[in-house]
N, C-alpha and C positions, 0 to 999 in steps of 0.2 A: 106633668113635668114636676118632679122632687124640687121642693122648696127649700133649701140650705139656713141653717143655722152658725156663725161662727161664736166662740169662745176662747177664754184663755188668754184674753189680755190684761190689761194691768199696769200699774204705777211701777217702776224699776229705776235702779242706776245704771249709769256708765258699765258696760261692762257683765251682765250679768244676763242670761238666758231666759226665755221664755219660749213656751211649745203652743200653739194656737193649736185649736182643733176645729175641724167641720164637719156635722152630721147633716143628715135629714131629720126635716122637724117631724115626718110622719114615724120616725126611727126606720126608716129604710136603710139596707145598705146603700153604702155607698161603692161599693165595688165593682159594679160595672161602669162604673159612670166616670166622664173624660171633666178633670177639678184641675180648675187654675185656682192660684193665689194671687190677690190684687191689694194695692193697697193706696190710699189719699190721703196727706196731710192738708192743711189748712192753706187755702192758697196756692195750693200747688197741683196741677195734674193727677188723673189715675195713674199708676206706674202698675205694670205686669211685674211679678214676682219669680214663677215659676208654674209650669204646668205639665197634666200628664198627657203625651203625643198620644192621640187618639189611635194613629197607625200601627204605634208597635208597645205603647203603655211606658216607655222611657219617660223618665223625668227631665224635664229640659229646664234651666234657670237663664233668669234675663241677666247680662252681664254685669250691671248691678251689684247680684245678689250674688252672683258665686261665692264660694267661701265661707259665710257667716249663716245662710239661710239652706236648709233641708227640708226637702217636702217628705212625706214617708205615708205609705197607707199601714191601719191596720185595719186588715183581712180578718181577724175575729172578730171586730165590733164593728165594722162597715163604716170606719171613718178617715176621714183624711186629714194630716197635720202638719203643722208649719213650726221647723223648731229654727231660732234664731239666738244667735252665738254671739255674745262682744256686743249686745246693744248698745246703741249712738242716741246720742241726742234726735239723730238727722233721719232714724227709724220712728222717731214719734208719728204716730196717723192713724188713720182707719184703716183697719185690716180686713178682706174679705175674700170669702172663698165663691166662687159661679162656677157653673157647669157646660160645655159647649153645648150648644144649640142652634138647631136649623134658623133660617132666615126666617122665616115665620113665624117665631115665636117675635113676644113684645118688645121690650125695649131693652136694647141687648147693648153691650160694652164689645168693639174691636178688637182684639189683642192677636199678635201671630199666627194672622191668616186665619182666622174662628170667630164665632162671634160665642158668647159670653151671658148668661142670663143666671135667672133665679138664686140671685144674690138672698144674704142676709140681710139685719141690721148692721152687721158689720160687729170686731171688736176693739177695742179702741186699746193702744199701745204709748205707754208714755214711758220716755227715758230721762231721766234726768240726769245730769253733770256733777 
C-alpha cells in the first residue's frame, strides 16, 4: 500500500492562498489511486475536505469546503493537490491527504462511505488575522 507524504503548508494571513500537495513517499504515481483530503485542528474533530469518487474519478467537496477549496491532480508528476482560496483564521489545522482502502488494511479513518488509510504526518496550516 503507497505511503503518502503531505506538503505545502505554512504560516499565512487572512486572505491569502496556499496549494498543499500529496505524493508517494516511494515517488510513485499517484494516478491511479482514489485521494481524499482531511484535515484537524486542535480540539476539534477530523473534518473530510474533498475526495476523488472512486466510481467515476469526480471530485466531490464536503459542503464546508465548496468555494474556497480545489482538489486538482497532476497527471505529470503523479501528485495530488489541495489549493485553498480566502484563508480563515478557522482553516488553521492539520492537513492530510489518505488513500481509500479495503477493510483490511490497519487503522483506517470513515469518511463518505470508504474507509481511508496511509496518511502522512500531515501539513500543518496557520492563518492568522
Amino acid at each position: 500500500q503507497v505511503q503518502l507524504v503531505e506538503s505545502g503548508g505554512g504560516v499565512v494571513q487572512s486572505g491569502e492562498s496556499l496549494t498543499l500537495s500529496c505524493e508517494a513517499s516511494n515517488g510513485a504515481s499517484l494516478n491511479i489511486y482514489v485521494i481524499g483530503w482531511f484535515r484537524q485542528a486542535p480540539g476539534k474533530e477530523r473534518e473530510g475536505i474533498s475526495y476523488i469518487r472512486s466510481s467515476d474519478g469526480n471530485i466531490l467537496y464536503d459542503d464546508s469546503a465548496k468555494g474556497r477549496f480545489t482538489m486538482f491532480r497532476d497527471r505529470n508528476k503523479g501528485t495530488v493537490h489541495l489549493q485553498i482560496r480566502n484563508l480563515r483564521p478557522e482553516d488553521t489545522a492539520l492537513y492530510y491527504c489518505a488513500t481509500e482502502v479495503s477493510p483490511r488494511f490497519g487503522t483506517t479513518w470513515s469518511f463518505w462511505g470508504a474507509l481511508w488509510g496511509s496518511w502522512g504526518q500531515g501539513t500543518q496550516v496557520t492563518v492568522s488575522s
